[in-house]
N, C-alpha and C positions, 0 to 999 in steps of 0.2 A: 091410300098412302098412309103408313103406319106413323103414327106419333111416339118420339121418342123422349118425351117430357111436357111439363105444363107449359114454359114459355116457348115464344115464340122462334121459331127456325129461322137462322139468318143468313142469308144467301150463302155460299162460295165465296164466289166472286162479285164482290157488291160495283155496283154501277154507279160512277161518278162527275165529274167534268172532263170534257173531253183534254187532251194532252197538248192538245194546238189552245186551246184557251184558256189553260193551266201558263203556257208558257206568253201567251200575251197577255197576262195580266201579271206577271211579275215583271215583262220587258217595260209594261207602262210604269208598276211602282217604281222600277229603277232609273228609268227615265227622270219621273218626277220627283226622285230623290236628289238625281244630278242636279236640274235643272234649279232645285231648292239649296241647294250645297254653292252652287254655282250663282246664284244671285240672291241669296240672302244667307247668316250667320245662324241662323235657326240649326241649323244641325251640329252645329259647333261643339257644342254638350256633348252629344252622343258621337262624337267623331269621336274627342277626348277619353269618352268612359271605354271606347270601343279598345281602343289603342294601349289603354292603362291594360286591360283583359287582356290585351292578346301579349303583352310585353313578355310573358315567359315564356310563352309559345316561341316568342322570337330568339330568346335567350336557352330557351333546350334545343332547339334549332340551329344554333349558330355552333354549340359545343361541341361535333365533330369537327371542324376546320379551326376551331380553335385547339385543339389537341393534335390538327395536325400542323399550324401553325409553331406549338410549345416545340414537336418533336425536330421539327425544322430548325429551331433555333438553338437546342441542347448539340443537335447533329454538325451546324454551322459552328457552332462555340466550341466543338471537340474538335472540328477541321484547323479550325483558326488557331486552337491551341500545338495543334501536331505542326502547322506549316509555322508555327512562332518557333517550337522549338526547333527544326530544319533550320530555318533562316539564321538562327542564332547560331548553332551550328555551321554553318558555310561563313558567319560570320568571323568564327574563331579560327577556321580555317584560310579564308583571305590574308586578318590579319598577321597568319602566322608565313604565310606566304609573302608580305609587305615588309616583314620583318627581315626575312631570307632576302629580298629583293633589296633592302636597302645596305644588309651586309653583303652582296655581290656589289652593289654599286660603290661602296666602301672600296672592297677589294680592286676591283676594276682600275679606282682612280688610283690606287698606290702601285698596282702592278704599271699601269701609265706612267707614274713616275720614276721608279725604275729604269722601264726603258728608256724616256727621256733622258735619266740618269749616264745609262750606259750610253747611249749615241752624244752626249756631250765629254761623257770618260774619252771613248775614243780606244779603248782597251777592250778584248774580247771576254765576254760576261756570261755565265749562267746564270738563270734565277734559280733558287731554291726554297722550300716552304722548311719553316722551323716547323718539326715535329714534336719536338719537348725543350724541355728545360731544365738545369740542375736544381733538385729540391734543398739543396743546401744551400744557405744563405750567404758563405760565405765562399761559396765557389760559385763562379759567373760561370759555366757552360750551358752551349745549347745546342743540339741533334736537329742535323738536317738531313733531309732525305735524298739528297745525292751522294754519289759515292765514285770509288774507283772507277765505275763502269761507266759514268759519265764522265772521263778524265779530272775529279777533282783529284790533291794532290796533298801531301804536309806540306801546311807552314803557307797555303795560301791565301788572299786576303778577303777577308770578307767584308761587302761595306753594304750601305742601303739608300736610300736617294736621297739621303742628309748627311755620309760623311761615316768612316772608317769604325767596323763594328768591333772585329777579333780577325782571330786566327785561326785555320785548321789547325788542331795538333792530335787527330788520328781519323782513317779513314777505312772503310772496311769496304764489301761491292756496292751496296744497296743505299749505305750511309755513311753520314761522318759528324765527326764532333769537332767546336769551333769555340775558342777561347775568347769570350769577350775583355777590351780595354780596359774594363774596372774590375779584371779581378786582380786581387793585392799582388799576385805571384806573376804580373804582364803587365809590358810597359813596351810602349813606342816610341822611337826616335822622331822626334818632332822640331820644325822650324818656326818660329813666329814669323808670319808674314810680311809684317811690320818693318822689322829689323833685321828677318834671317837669324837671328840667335838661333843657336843650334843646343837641344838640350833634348831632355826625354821623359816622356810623360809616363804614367806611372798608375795604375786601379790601388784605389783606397779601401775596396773589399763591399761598402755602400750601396753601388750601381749608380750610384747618380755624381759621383766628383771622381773628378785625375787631380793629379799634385804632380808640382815640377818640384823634386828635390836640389838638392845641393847648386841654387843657384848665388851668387854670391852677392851680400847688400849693396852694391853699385850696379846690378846687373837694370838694365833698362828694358822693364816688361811692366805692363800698366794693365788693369783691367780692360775688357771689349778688343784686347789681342787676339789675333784670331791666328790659331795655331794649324798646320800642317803639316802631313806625312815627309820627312823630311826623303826619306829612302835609303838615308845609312844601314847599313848591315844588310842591304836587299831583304830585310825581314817584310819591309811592306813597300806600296809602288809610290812611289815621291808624286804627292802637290793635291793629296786626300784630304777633306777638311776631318779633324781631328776633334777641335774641341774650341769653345773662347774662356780667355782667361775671366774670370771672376771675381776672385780675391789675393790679392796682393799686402804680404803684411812685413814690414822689418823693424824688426826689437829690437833695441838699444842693445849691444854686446853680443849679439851674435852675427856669427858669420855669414850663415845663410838666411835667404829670405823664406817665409812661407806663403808658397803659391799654390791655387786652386784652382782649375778650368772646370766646366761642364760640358761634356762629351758631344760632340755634335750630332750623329745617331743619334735616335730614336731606340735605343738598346729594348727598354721592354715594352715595347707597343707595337714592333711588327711582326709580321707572320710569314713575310716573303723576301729575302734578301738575296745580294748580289756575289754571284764566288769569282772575284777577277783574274784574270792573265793578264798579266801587263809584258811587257814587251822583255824585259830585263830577267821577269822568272823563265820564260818561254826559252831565251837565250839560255841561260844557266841549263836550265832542265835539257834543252838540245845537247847541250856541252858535257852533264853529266851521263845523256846515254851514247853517247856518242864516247867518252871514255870508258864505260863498263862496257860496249861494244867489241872497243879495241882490246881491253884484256880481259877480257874472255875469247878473242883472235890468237892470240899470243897465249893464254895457255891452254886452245886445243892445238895448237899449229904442233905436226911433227917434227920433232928436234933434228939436227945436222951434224954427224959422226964429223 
């Protein structure tokens, strides 16, 4: 056998303890580590030093679940933030629905009162909603949106569920316009309730005061007189609250007194008012087509040699 150097040749495979006695002789050191762990503090030390060692093992160890943990919570914190703004959102939209919902309940209870209104009038009534108003301050009219084709009419009354608004004074199919009591150029025949004095109240141009002119200083009308549609001139339907008297003034040396009511309507606060038939227009208006009936009979009838 050829020698391939001065020292010695060392096996391959070197031969050593067998693998069964390899393995019970570290089962018994573990044993008798337990067993020394377990009833006495002697390994105490090297538990400590063991654990100080391994401590980054544990801490490089732990830092994939902590990174999936970070992503988790940037992920949670971008959800929370999208479903914050949503929420905020549907919030602005409730309240703007709560908002709508409390002006329908508004609405509701004044159209209530209307009807109320009109089944205590006893008079046949339309509702109509005001579509505009005069931009000039010094002219009270207001645009409703019935018209001819809902049979309104000139010169009909309009009132609201507190008491005598204006007047139609033009109508076209779809709309009309309506003259309220404070403008300076419209005045209503009016009765104090009181006493029945008969006089006529009068728009101050304002919106908020009527004036009784030419009443004479022994005329007997006191403030908290409550005034109504008297129905002279058929211009309006008699026993409509009008207006209560307010100020009452007589100056030494003049003739008349000056008086001041405040309109019993609700003139700029409603949105839905009343266009009445009373009994006495309905008569009239029969009468007058009932006479353009008859001549227009008479002048197509053919004549007699």
């Amino acid at each position: 056998m050829a020698n391939f150097g001065d020292g010695d040749v060392k096996p391959l495979f070197s031969k050593g303890l067998p693998l069964s006695l390899k393995l019970a002789v570290f089962a018994l050191f573990s044993l008798g580590l337990m067993f020394a762990q377990h009833r006495t503090d002697a390994l105490h030390p090297v538990r400590v030093a063991v654990n100080a060692a391994i401590q980054p093992v544990q801490f490089l160890a732990g830092i994939p679940s902590k990174l999936s943990f970070i992503g988790d919570y940037f992920t949670s914190r971008e959800h929370l933030i999208q479903e914050n703004m949503h929420l905020r959102q549907q919030q602005h939209v409730l309240d703007a629905k709560v908002q709508k919902l409390a002006s329908l309940r508004a609405e509701n209870a004044h159209i209530r009162q209307l009807l109320q209104s009109s089944r205590q009038i006893g008079d046949r009534v339309l509702i109509a909603e005001i579509i505009s108003a005069s931009p000039d301050p010094y002219r009270h009219y207001i645009m409703l949106n019935k018209g001819s084709t809902d049979g309104v009419y000139k010169g009909q009354a309009l009132v609201d569920s507190h008491g005598i608004m204006g007047q139609v004074v033009s109508v076209s199919p779809f709309s009309s316009t309506a003259i309220l009591i404070t403008d300076a150029n419209n005045g209503i025949p009016v009765s104090d309730a009181r006493n029945g004095l008969q006089t006529v109240a009068e728009g101050t141009g304002n919106g908020l005061t009527l004036r009784l002119p030419y009443l004479p200083n022994n005329t007997d009308i006191k403030p908290g007189d409550l005034l109504v549609s008297s129905g002279m001139g058929q211009r309006y339907p008699a026993g409509y609250p009008v207006g209560t008297v307010t100020h009452v003034q007589r100056k030494p040396g003049e003739h008349f007194l000056t008086v001041k009511a405040q309109p019993a309507a609700h003139l700029h606060r409603e949105r839905e008012v009343l266009l009445v038939w009373s009994d006495s227009t309905a008569h009239n208006r029969q009468l007058q087509a009932s006479e353009h009936q008859q001549q227009l009979a008479e002048n197509t009838s053919p004549s007699h040699p």
